[in-house]
C-alpha positions in Angstrom: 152.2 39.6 50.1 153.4 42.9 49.6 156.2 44.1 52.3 155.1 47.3 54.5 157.4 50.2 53.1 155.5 53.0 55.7 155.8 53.4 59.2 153.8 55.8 61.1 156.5 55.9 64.2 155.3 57.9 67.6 157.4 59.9 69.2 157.1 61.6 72.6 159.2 64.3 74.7 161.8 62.3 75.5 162.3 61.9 71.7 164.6 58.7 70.0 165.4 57.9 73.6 161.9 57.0 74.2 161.3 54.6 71.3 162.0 50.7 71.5 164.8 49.4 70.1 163.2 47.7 67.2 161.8 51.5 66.4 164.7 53.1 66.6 166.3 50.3 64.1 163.3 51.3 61.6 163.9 55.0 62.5 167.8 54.1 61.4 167.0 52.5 58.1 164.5 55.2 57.3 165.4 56.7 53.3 162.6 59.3 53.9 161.7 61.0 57.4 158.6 63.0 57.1 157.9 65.0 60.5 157.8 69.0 62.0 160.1 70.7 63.1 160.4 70.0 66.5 160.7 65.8 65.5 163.5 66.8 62.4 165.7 68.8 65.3 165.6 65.1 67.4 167.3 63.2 64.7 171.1 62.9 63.1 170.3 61.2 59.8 171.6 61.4 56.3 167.5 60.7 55.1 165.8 63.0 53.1 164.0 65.0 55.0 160.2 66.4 54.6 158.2 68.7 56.4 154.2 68.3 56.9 153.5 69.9 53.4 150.5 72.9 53.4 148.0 72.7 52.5 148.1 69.2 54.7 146.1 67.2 52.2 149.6 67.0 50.0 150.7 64.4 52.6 149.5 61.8 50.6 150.3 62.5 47.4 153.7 63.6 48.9 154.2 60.1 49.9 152.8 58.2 47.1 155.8 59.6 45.2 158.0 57.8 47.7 156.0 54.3 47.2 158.5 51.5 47.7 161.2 53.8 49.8 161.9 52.7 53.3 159.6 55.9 54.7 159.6 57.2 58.4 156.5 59.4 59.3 157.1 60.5 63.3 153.8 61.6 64.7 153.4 62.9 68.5 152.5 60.2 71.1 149.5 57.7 69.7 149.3 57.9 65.6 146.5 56.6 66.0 144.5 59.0 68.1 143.6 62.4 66.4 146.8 61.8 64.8 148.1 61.9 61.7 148.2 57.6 61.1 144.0 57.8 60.8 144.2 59.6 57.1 147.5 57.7 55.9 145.6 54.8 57.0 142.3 55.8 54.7 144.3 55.8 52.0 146.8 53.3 52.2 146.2 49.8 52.3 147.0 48.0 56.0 149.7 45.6 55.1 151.9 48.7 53.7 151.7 50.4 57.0 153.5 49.3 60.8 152.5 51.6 63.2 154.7 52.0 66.1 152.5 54.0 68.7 153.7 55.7 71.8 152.1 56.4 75.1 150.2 59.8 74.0 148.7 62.6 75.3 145.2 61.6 76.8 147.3 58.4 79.0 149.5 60.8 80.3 147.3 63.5 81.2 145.3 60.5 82.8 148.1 59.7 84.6 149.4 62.9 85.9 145.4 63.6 86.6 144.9 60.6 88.5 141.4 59.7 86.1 140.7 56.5 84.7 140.7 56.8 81.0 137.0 54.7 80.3 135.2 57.3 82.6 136.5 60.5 80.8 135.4 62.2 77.1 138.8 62.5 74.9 138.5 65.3 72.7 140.7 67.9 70.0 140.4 71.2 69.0 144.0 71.0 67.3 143.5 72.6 64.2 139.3 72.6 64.4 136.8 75.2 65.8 137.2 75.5 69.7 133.5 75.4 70.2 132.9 72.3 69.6 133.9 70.9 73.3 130.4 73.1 74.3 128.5 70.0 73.6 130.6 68.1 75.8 130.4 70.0 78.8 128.0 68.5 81.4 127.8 67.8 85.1 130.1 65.7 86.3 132.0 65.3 83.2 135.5 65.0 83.0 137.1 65.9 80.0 141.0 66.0 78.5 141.1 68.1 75.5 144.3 68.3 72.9 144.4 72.2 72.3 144.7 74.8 69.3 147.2 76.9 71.5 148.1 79.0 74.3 144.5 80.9 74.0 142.8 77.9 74.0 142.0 77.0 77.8 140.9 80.8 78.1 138.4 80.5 75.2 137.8 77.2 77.6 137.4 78.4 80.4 135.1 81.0 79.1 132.9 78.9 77.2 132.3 77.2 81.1 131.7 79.9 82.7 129.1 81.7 80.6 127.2 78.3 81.3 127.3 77.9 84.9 130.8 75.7 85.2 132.5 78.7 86.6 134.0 76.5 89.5 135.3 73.6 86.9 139.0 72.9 88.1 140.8 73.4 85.0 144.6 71.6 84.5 146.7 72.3 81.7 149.9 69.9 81.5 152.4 70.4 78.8 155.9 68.8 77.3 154.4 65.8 79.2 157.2 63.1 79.5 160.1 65.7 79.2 162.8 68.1 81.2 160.6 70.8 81.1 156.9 69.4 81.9 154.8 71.6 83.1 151.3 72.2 84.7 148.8 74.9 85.7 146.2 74.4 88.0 142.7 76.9 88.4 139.4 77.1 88.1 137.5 78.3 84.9 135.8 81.2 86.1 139.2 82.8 87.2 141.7 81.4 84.7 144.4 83.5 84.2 147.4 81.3 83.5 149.8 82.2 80.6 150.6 78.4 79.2 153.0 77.1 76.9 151.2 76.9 72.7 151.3 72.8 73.1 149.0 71.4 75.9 146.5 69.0 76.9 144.0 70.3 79.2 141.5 68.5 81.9 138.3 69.5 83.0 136.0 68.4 85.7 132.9 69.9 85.0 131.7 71.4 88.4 127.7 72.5 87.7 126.4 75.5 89.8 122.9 75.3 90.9 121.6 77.6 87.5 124.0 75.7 85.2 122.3 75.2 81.5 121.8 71.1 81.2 122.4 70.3 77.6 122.3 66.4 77.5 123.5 64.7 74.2 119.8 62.9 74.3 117.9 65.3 71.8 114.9 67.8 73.2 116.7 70.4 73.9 114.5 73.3 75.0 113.3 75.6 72.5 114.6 79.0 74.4 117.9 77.4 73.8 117.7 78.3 70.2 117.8 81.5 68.0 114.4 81.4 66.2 111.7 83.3 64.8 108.9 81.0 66.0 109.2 79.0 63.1 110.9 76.2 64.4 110.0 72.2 65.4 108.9 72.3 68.9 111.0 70.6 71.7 108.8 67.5 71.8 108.3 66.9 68.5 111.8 67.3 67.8 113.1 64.9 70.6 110.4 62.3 68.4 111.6 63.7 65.4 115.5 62.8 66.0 114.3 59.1 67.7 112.9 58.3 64.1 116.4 59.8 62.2 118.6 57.9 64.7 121.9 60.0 64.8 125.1 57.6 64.4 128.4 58.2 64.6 129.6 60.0 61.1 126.2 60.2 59.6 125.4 62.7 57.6 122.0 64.4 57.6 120.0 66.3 55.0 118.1 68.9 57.0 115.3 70.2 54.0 114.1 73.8 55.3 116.1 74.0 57.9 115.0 77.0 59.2 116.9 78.2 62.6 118.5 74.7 62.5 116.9 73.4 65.6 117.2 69.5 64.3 120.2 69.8 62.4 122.0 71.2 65.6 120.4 68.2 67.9 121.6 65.3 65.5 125.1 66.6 65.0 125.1 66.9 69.1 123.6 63.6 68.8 126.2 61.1 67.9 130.3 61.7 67.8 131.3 63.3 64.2 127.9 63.3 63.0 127.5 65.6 59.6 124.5 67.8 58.6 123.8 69.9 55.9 120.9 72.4 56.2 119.1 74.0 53.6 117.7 76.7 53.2 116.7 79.5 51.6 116.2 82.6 54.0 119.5 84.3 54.8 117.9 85.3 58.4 116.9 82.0 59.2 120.8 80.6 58.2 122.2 83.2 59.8 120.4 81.8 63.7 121.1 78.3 62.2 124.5 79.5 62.4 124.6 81.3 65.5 122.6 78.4 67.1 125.3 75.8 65.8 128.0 77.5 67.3 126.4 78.4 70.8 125.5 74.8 71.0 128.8 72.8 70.1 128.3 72.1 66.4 130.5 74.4 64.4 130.8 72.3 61.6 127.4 72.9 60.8 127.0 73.4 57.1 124.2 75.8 55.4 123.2 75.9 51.8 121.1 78.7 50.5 118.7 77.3 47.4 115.6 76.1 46.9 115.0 72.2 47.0 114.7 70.0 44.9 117.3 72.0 42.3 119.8 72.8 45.6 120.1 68.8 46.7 122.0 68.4 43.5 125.9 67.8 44.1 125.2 67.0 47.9 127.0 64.4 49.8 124.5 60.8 49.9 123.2 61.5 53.3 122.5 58.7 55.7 119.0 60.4 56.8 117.2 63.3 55.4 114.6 65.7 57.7 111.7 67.7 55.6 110.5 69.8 57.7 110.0 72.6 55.2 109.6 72.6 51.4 107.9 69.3 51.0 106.6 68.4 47.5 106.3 64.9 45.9 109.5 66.2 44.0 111.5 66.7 46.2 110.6 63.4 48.3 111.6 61.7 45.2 115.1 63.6 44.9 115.8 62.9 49.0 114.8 59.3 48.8 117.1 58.4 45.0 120.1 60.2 47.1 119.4 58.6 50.2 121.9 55.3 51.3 120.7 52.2 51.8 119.3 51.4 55.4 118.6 55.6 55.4 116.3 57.5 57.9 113.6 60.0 55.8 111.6 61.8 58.2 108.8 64.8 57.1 106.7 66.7 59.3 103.9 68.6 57.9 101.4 71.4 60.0 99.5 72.6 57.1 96.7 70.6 55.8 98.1 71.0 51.9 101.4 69.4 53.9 99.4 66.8 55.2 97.4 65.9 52.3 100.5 65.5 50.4 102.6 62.8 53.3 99.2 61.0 53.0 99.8 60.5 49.3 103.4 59.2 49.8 102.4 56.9 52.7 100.1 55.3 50.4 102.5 54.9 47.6 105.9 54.0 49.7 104.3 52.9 52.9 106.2 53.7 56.3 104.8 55.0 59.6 101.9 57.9 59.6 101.2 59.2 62.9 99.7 62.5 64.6 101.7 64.3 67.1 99.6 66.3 69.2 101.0 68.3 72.3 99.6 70.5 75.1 101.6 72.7 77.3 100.4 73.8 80.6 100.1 77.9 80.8 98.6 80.4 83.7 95.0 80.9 82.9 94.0 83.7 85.4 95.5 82.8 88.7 95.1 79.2 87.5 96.3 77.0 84.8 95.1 75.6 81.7 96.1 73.9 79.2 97.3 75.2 75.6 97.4 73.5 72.6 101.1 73.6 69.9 99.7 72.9 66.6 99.0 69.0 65.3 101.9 67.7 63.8 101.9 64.9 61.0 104.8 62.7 60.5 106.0 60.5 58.0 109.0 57.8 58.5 110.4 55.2 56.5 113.6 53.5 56.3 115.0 52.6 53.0 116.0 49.3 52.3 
């Protein structure tokens, strides 16, 4: 059995003091230290030293040169928690690797906060787009979020506000562990605290009585999005997203996408789910967009072509959505990419549409169903009832 030559070491405030002695003796030993600055200015070592490389994805390749060397890598706190041991661990096989973890961030802001860690949401928006906490912010919730930098709880404390969190108690704690911990204390509609670039902050969502509720459970209403009318309708789309089943790092093919109404619902629906949408009106991409940000899915990604020539060179998704564009062809293109144990979904208003997910039904089977909904309007001084157009939908799963 090949011997581990990596170790992945956490490190906290209270730097090479803080690590076990059985660390510290790996730490020693170490022919190659690979850390930033702040963990090279702990150590007295004759080791080569290296710095995290840029663009980051040279890590690897940085330390394949150094295969068989006795190699230190020094994360902050947990490597293993939005740290850097995750992607050495995707490439590297296990028994090359000892990870030595540290308490981290997210215990000791737990700590400090008094919170138990199962009934919180851990997040980061180190080094990703800040808007992607918005999904997470709901009544009641308590989240700790690792942060970009200094201007991060403001963007924060904004993003609450603007949705009726205004009196969230907002904490910021930094150099947890250390001489010079700190924390700042407020609430998110009057934030005003200059804080140091490294923090962790905690959040416990405070809902005024006109708060926007965005559950995770898809349905969202339709005034929550940017459209031009041409979108899938709040019930169908909560139907719609029950038959695609977001899970946790799926990735989604969204075919005519249009303002992005179910691409932006699946990504809210599961951690680190993925979605692709496509489509080819720069208007409509551009509310896709907006909508994707507003909502908490930045990472939203948009391709402008027509299908089936623009799935070509696409990622294998894990469940595909037509909910514009259908053609036989382009079933056929969706389906060859599509994984095994994949989610296809088409919804079709037209009666060409229809007349086409009837030809597919009978040739690949699945479920056919009609989805017909009335919404209650004022009819005078009274109320009637008014119907959305019939919707037909097609699912099968592919195995």
């Amino acid at each position: 059995m090949t011997q581990p030559w990596l170790h992945i070491i956490g490190i906290g405030e209270d730097g090479v003091d803080g690590l076990a002695p059985a660390t510290r003796a790996v730490l020693d030993a170490a022919e190659v230290i690979v850390g930033g600055k702040r963990h090279h200015e702990m150590l007295d070592t004759q080791a080569e030293r290296l710095a995290w490389p840029s663009p980051f994805d040279n890590l690897i390749s940085e330390l394949e040169t150094r295969r068989g060397k006795r190699v230190a890598v020094l994360a902050t706190g947990d490597p293993l928690w939005f740290s850097v041991g995750a992607k050495i661990g995707r490439h590297f096989d296990a028994s090359q690797i000892v990870f030595h973890p540290q308490v981290g961030a997210f215990q000791l802001a737990a700590a400090r906060m008094g919170w138990s860690m199962a009934d919180l949401e851990t997040l980061t928006v180190h080094g990703r787009p800040v808007e992607q906490m918005i999904a997470f912010i709901q009544p009641d919730a308590r989240l700790l979020v690792l942060t970009t930098g200094a201007e991060t709880p403001g963007q924060i404390a904004t993003f609450l506000t603007e949705r009726g969190f205004g009196k969230s108690p907002m904490t910021v704690l930094a150099h947890m562990g250390g001489d010079k911990e700190a924390r700042f204390d407020g609430l998110a509609e009057s934030w005003d605290h200059e804080v140091p670039e490294f923090n962790t902050l905690a959040v416990d969502c405070v809902a005024a009585p006109d708060a926007a509720l965005l559950p995770r459970v898809p349905g969202l209403a339709d005034e929550l999005f940017q459209s031009d009318g041409t979108m899938t309708k709040q019930e169908v789309r909560a139907i719609t997203l029950a038959k695609l089943m977001p899970m946790r790092g799926a990735l989604l093919w969204d075919i005519g996408t249009g303002c992005g109404s179910v691409a932006v619902e699946w990504m809210r629906g599961a951690r680190y789910a993925r979605a692709i949408g496509i489509e080819p009106k720069p208007e409509r991409r551009a509310m896709a967009a907006a909508n994707a940000l507003a909502l908490g899915v930045p990472r939203l990604e948009l391709v402008d072509g027509m299908v089936p020539a623009a799935l070509d060179g696409l990622d294998a998704p894990d469940a595909v959505f037509i909910g514009g564009g259908l053609t036989e062809e382009t079933f056929d293109a969706a389906w060859a990419a599509l994984r095994p144990l994949g989610r296809l979904v088409a919804n079709a208003v037209t009666i060409e549409s229809e007349m086409c997910l009837t030809a597919l039904h009978k040739k690949h089977g699945g479920q056919l169903v009609k989805l017909s909904v009335e919404r209650a309007e004022a009819l005078g001084s009274l109320s009637g009832w008014k119907p959305l157009r019939p919707v037909t939908q097609w699912s099968l799963i592919k195995r």
